[in-house]
C-alpha positions as CSV (number, residue, x, y, z in Angstrom):
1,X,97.9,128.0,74.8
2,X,98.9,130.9,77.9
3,X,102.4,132.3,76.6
4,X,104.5,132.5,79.6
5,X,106.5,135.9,80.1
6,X,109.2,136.6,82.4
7,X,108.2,138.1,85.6
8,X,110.1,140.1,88.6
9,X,110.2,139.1,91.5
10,X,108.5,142.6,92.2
11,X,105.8,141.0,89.9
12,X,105.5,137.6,91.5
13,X,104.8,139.0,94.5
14,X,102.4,141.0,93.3
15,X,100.8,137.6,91.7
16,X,100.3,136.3,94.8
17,X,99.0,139.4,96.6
18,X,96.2,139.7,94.1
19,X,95.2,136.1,95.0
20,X,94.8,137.3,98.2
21,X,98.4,136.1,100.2
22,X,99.3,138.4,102.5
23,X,102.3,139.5,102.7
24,X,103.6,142.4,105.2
25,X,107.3,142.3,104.7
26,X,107.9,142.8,101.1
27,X,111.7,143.1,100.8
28,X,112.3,139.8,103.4
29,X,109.5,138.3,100.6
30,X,111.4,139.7,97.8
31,X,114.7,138.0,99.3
32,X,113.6,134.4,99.5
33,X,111.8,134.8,96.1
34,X,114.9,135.3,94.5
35,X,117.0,132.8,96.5
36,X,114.1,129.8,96.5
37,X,112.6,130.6,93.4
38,X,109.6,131.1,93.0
39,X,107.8,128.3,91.4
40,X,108.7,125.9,93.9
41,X,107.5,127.7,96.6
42,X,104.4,128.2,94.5
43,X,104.3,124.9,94.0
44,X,102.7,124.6,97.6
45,X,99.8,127.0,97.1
46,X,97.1,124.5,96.9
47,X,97.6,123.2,100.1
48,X,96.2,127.4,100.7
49,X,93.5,127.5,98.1
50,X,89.9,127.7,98.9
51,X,88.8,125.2,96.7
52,X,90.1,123.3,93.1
53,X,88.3,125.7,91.1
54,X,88.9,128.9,93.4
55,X,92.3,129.7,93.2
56,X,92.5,132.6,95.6
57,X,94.3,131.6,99.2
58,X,92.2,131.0,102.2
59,X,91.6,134.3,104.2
60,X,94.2,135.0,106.4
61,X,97.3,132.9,104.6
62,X,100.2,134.6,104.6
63,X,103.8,134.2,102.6
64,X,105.1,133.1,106.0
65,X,102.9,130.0,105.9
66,X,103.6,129.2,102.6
67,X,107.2,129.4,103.6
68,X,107.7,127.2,106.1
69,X,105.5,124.6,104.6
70,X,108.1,124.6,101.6
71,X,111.4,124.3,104.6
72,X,109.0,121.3,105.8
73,X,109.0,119.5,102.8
74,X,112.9,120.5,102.0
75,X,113.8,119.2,105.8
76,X,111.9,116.3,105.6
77,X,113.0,115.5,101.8
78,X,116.2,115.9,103.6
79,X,115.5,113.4,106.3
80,X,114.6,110.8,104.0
81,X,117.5,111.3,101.6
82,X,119.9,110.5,104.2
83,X,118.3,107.4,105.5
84,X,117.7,106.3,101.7
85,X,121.6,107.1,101.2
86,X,122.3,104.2,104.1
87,X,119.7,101.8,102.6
88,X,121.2,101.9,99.4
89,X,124.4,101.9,101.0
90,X,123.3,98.5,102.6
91,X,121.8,96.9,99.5
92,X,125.0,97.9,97.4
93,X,127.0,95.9,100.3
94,X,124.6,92.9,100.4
95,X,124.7,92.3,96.9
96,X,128.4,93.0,95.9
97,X,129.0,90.5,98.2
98,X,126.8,87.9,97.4
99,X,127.6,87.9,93.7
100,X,131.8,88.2,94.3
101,X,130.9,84.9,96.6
102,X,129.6,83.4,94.2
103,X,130.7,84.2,90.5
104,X,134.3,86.0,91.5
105,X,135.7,89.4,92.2
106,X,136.8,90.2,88.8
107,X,134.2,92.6,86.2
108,X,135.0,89.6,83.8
109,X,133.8,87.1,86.2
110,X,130.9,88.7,87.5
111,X,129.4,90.5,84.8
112,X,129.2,87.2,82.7
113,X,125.8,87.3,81.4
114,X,125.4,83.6,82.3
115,X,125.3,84.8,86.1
116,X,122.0,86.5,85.6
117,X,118.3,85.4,84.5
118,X,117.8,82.9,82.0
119,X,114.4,83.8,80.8
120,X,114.5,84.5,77.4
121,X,111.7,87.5,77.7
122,X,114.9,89.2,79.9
123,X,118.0,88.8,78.3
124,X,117.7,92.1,76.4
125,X,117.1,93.5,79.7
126,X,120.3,91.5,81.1
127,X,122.7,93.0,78.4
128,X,121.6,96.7,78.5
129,X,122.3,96.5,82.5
130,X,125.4,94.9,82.1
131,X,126.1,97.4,79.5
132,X,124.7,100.4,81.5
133,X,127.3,99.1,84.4
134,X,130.2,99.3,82.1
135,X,129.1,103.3,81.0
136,X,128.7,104.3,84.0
137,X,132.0,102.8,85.5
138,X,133.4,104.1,82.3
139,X,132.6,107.5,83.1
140,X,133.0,107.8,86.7
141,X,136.1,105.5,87.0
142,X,138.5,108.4,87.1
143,X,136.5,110.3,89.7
144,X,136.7,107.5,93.0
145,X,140.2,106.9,94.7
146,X,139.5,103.7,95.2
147,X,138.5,102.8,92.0
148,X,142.0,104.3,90.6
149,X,143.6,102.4,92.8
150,X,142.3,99.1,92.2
151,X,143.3,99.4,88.4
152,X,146.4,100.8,89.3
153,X,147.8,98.0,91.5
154,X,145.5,94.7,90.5
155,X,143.9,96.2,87.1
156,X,140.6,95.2,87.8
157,X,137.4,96.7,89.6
158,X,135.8,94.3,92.6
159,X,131.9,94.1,92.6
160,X,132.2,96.1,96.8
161,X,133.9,98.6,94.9
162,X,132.1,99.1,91.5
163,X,128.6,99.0,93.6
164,X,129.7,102.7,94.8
165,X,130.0,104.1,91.4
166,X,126.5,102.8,90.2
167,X,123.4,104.5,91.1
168,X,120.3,102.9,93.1
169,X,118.5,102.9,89.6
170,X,121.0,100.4,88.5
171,X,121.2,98.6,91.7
172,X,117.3,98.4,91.7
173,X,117.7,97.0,87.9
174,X,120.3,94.4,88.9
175,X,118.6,93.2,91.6
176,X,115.6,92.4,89.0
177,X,117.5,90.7,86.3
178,X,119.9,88.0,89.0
179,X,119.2,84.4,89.5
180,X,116.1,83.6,91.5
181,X,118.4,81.6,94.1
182,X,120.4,84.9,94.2
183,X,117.5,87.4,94.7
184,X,116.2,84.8,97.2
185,X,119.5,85.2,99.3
186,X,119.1,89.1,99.3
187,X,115.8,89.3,99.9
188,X,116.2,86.6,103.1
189,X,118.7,89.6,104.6
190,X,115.5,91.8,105.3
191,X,113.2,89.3,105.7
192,X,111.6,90.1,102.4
193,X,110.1,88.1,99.5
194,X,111.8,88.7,96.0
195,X,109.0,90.7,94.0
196,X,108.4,93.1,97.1
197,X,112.3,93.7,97.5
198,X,111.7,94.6,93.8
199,X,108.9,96.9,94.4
200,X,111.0,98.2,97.4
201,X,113.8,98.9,95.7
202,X,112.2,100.6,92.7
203,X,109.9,103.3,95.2
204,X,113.4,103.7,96.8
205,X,115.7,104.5,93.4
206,X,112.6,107.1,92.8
207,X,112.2,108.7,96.1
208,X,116.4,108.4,96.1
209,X,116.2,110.7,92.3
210,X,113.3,113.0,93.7
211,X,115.3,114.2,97.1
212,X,118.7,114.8,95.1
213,X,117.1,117.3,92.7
214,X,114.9,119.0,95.8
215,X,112.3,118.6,93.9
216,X,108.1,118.7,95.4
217,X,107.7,116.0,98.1
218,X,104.8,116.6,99.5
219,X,102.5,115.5,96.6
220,X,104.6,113.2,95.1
221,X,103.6,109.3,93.7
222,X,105.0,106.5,92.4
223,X,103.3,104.7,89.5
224,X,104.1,101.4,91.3
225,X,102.7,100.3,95.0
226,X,104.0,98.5,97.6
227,X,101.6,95.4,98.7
228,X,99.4,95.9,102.1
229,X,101.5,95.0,104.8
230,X,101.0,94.4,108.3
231,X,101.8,98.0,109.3
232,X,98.3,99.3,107.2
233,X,96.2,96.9,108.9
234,X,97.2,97.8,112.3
235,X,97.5,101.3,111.9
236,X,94.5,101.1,110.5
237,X,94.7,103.2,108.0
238,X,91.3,103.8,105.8
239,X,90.6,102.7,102.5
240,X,88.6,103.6,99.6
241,X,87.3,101.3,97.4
242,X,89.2,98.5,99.3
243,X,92.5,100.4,98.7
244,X,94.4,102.3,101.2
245,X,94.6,105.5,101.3
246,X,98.0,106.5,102.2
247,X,101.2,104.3,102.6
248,X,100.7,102.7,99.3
249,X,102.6,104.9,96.8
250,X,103.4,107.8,98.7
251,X,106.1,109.0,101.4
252,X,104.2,106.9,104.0
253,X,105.3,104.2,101.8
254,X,108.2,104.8,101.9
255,X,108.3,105.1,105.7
256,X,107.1,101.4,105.8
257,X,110.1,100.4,103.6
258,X,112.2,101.6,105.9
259,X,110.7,100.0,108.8
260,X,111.1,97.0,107.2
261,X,115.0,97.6,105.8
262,X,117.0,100.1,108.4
263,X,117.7,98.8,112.2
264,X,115.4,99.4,114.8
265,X,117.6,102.3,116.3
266,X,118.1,104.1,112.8
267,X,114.4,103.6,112.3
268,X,113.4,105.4,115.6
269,X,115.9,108.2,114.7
270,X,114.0,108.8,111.5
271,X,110.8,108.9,112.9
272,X,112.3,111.5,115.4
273,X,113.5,114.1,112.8
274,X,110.3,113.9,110.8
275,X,108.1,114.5,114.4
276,X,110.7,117.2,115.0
277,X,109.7,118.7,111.9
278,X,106.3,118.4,112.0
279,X,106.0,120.1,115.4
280,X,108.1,123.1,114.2
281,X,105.6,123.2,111.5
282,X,102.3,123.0,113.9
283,X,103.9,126.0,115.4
284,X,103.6,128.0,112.3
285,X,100.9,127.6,110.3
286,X,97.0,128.2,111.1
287,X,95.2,128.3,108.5
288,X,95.1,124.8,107.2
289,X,95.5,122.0,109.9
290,X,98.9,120.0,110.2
291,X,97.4,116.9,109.5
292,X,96.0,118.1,106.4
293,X,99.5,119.3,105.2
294,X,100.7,114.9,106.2
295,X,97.5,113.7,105.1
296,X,98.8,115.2,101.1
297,X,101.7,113.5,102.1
298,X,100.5,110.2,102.3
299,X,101.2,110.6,106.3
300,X,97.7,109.1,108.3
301,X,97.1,111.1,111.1
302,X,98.4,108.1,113.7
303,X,101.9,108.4,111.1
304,X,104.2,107.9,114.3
305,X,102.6,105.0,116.1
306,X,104.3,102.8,113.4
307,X,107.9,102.9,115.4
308,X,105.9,100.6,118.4
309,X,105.0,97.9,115.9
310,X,107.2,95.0,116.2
């Protein structure tokens, strides 16, 4: 095993000259090296690599292109964060209020473990999210105004306002471990069958994790796919081996998701930002084609014709 020593930024950028990067203003290099860091904006090389086994850039791929491929991917992680924050926003609303409906608007009430699944393959399941609710509104209680003031003045939490203390993870777990007739009335407020709302909402929770930590979009996968949809049939998006290439597991997915869960007008707002992105990109790199860098996205190269389908 390759012991890894520290290295100066001096050093990093003499790394990447002697793979053949080209770089012709060292101390502006030096600058974001030190503020960005440099693995991450490593992280992107490949996209710049001649082959898999050649690791030396393409001739002619400068730091600046490297750059700005790295701002793409943090301004469209961006993006996606902030329409994923009113997703989650929504769901949160959706299902606090279908449970305080139904089972009360009291924590005693509605985290009875009667009011979720009765299959008795889940009811480990059903406890440790109950119990994962109660840590987490343990330890974040003190932090939300208007949690304080609900046990001030009443002494108990209300599902609307405990939902903004929990995170999508443990909205996504909920949502798996309620009622069938109470997934079933979720799901019908997106037009969505239960087990893809599930799948939905698990590719969200991860996407949701991936954006707050700015961590490597660009490559990124899921372990778990969303089912074909109308949207990869008429896009007509290729396949290999009678699987789709992108849209399955990938940002694209993702994309689709949303199609299906924000409104119309915050939809076609999202798909503006990213195509305002993705032009400022064209603009500066040359080396590899723009498609390429959405094609490693999971972005087909017709990405934006989705906002016409009804």
């Amino acid at each position: 095993m390759t012991n890894k020593t520290f290295k100066s930024v001096e050093e990093q950028i003499e790394i990447l000259r002697d793979k053949g990067l080209l770089i012709d203003d060292a101390p502006k290099t030096k600058h974001i090296l030190l503020r960005e860091n440099y693995f991450f904006i490593s992280g992107y090389r490949r996209l710049f690599m001649r082959s898999t086994k050649n690791k030396k850039f393409i001739a002619g791929t400068t730091f600046d292109e490297l750059y700005a491929v790295f701002l793409f991917d943090r301004k469209v992680r961006n993006t996606m964060f902030k329409f994923i924050l009113i997703i989650e926003n929504n769901v949160k609303s959706i299902i606090s209020h279908t449970l305080s409906k139904k089972y009360g608007i009291k924590e005693k009430m509605y985290l009875e473990p009667k009011n979720f699944t009765s299959d008795p393959f889940r009811i480990k399941q059903v406890h440790d999210v109950i119990n994962k609710m109660k840590r987490q509104v343990k330890n974040n209680v003190r932090q939300h105004t208007a949690t304080v003031h609900y046990l001030n003045n009443y002494g108990f939490i209300p599902m609307w306002i405990l939902v903004k203390v929990l995170s999508f993870g443990i909205i996504a777990e909920l949502y798996s471990i309620l009622k069938i007739e109470d997934q079933q009335e979720i799901a019908d407020h997106y037009n969505i069958d239960i087990e893809t709302l599930n799948i939905y909402l698990s590719l969200l929770s991860n996407y949701r994790n991936l954006c707050a930590h700015e961590d490597i979009m660009y490559e990124h996968r899921t372990q778990r796919k969303i089912p074909d949809t109308k949207f990869h049939q008429i896009l007509d998006i290729p396949k290999t081996d009678d699987e789709y290439n992108y849209g399955k597991n990938d940002l694209y997915a993702i994309i689709i998701i949303m199609k299906r869960m924000l409104t119309e007008e915050e939809f076609k707002e999202l798909i503006f930002e990213i195509g305002y992105e993705v032009d400022i990109l064209n603009g500066k790199i040359k080396v590899v084609p723009t498609n390429e860098v959405l094609n490693k996205i999971g972005f087909p190269d017709n990405w934006r014709e989705i906002v016409s389908i009804n």
